[in-house]
Every structure is written in structure tokens, then in C-alpha cells.
N, C-alpha and C positions, 0 to 999 in steps of 0.2 A: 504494500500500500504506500504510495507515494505520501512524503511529508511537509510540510512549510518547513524553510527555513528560514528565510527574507521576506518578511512582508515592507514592500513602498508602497507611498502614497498612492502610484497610478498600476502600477502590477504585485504581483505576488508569482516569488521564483517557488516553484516546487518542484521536488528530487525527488529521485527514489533510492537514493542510498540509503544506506542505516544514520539513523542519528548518533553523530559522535559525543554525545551527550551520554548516550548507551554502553558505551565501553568497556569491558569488563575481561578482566587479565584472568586468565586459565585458573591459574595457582589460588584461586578467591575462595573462601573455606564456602561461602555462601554466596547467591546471585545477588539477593536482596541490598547485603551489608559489605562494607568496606573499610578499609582498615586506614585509620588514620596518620598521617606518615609523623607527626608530632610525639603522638602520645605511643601510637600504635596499638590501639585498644578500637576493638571492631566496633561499628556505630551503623544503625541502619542509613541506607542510602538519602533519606528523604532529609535527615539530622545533619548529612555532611554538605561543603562545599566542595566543589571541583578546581583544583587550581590549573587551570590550562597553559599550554605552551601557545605559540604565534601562530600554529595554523589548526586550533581551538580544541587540540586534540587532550585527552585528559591527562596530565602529567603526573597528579598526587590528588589525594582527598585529603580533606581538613575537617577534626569537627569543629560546632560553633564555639565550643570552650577555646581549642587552640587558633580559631582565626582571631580572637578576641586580644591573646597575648602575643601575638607573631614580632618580636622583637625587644621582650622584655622579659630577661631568664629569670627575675625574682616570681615576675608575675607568674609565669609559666610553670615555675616548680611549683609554687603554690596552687595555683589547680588543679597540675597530674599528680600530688598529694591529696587533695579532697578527694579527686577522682577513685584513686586506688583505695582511699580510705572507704567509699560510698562500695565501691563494688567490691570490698573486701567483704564488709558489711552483711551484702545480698549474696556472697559466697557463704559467706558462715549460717545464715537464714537457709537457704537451702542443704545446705548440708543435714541442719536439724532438722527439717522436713524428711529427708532421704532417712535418716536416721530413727524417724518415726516410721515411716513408712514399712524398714525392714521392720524392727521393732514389732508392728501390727504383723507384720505377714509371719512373721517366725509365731506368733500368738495364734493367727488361724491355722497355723500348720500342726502347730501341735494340739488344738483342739480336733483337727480333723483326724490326727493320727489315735486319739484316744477314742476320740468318736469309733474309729475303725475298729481298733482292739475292743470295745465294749461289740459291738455286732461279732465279731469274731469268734468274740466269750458264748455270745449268744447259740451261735451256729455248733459253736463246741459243744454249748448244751445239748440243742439237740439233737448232735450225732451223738451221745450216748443214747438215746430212746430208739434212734431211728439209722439202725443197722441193715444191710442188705440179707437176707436169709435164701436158702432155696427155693420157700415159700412166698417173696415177696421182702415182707420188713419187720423185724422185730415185734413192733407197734402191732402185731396183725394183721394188719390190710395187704392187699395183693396190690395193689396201684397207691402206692403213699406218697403223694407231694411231698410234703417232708423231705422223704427221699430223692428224691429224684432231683431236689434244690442242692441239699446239704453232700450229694456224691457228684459234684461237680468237681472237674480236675483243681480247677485253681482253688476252690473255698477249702477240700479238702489239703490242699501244700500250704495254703496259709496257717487253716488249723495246729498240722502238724509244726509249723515252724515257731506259731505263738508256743504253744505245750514246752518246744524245744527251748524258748526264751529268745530267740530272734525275729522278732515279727519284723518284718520289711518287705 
């Protein structure tokens, strides 16, 4: 789709190259974000300016903190200080979030795992009532649900492994 570039008073040039405005170098961890050649702490594209060369191609990105002190090393340290201090901040905030997070999930883990051993217990129950015989199953019956649930390959290798002391 062709673009404006130049609008005049009496025409408008339109092209169909790519807008050099667009530029974006391989090695960019993201399309969106750009790394500030200042600070060098990534900033969404919309946050930064583009500092162009003479034939208006993108040279560097800047964000608004560093265009603000572009030649005055007190000032500059003093912002990429707050800076690193603000996202050290929102580093350590997350971390405790993440740390919650496993926190919760080792908690559901090991309710589900006891959950399991309690059903397991169950099933142990009752395979002592509900043994296979010639006749059918212990219980009496010739056709036993029961059975036919609890001589399943896997519930029985579980059974035997909980009894053995390594349920997993």
C-alpha cells in the first residue's frame, strides 16, 4: 500500500517504499520495543525518539528521560539511577508474585497428591472384598462392577506401589 511522505501545499508525493520511520534491526529482542542507546534499557517504541542521520534513516533510539539530559552527565546519572532504582523495584515485585505463585502451585500439588492416595486407600479397600474367583468375585456376584473397576492394570500397580510405600 503506497504511503505519504511529503505533503505540499499544491501536490502530495506518495511512494510505495517502506517507511523509514519503520526500521527495525534483526538482533531487536522485540518488534514492538527498542533499546535505548543512553540508558540501554528496552522502552516501547511509541515512549522513544528516533535520532536520525541526513538521509532520515534511523540511527539510535532515545527514550524521553534521556532526550531530556542529552549533555549533562550529572543530570543523566541521576535519572538512569531513579531509572534502575524504579525497575529494580518492579523486578523484586515480580519476583514475589512468581514466588507466590510457585508457593500456590506446590500447595495444589500436594493436595492433589493426597487427594490421590486417599482414592487409592479407597480402591485398596475395596480390592480386599472384591477379588476375582472362578466363580466371578468374592462379593458373590458373577458380573461385579467393583471388579471389573478395581482389576484395572494401572489402579491395580498403583495399589501395589502405595502398600509398597512409593506411590508415584
Amino acid at each position: 500500500m503506497p504511503t505519504r511522505l511529503l505533503s505540499v501545499l499544491c501536490a502530495t508525493l506518495v511512494s510505495s517504499q517502506p517507511n523509514p520511520a519503520r526500521q527495525l534491526d534483526m538482533d531487536q529482542p522485540k518488534p514492538h520495543a527498542v533499546a535505548c542507546q543512553c540508558c540501554e534499557l528496552e522502552w516501547p517504541e511509541r515512549l522513544a525518539t528516533a535520532v536520525r542521520n541526513a538521509h532520515l534513516l534511523i540511527r539510535e533510539w532515545r527514550c524521553r528521560m534521556c532526550d531530556e539530559h542529552q549533555g549533562d552527565p550529572v543530570k543523566m546519572a541521576q535519572d538512569h539511577e531513579n531509572e534502575v532504582r524504579i525497575r529494580w523495584g518492579n523486578t523484586v515485585d515480580e519476583l514475589h508474585t512468581a514466588q507466590d505463585a510457585a508457593d500456590r502451585f506446590k500447595a495444589q500439588t500436594l493436595a492433589a497428591l493426597r487427594s490421590r492416595d486417599q482414592i487409592l486407600e479407597q480402591f485398596g479397600k475395596l480390592a480386599r472384598y472384591h477379588r476375582p474367583t472362578d466363580y466371578g468375585c468374592i462379593c458373590g456376584k458373577r458380573n461385579c462392577e467393583e471388579l471389573s473397576i478395581i482389576d484395572a492394570d494401572w489402579i491395580t500397580d498403583h495399589i501395589v506401589r502405595m502398600y509398597k510405600g512409593g506411590v508415584g
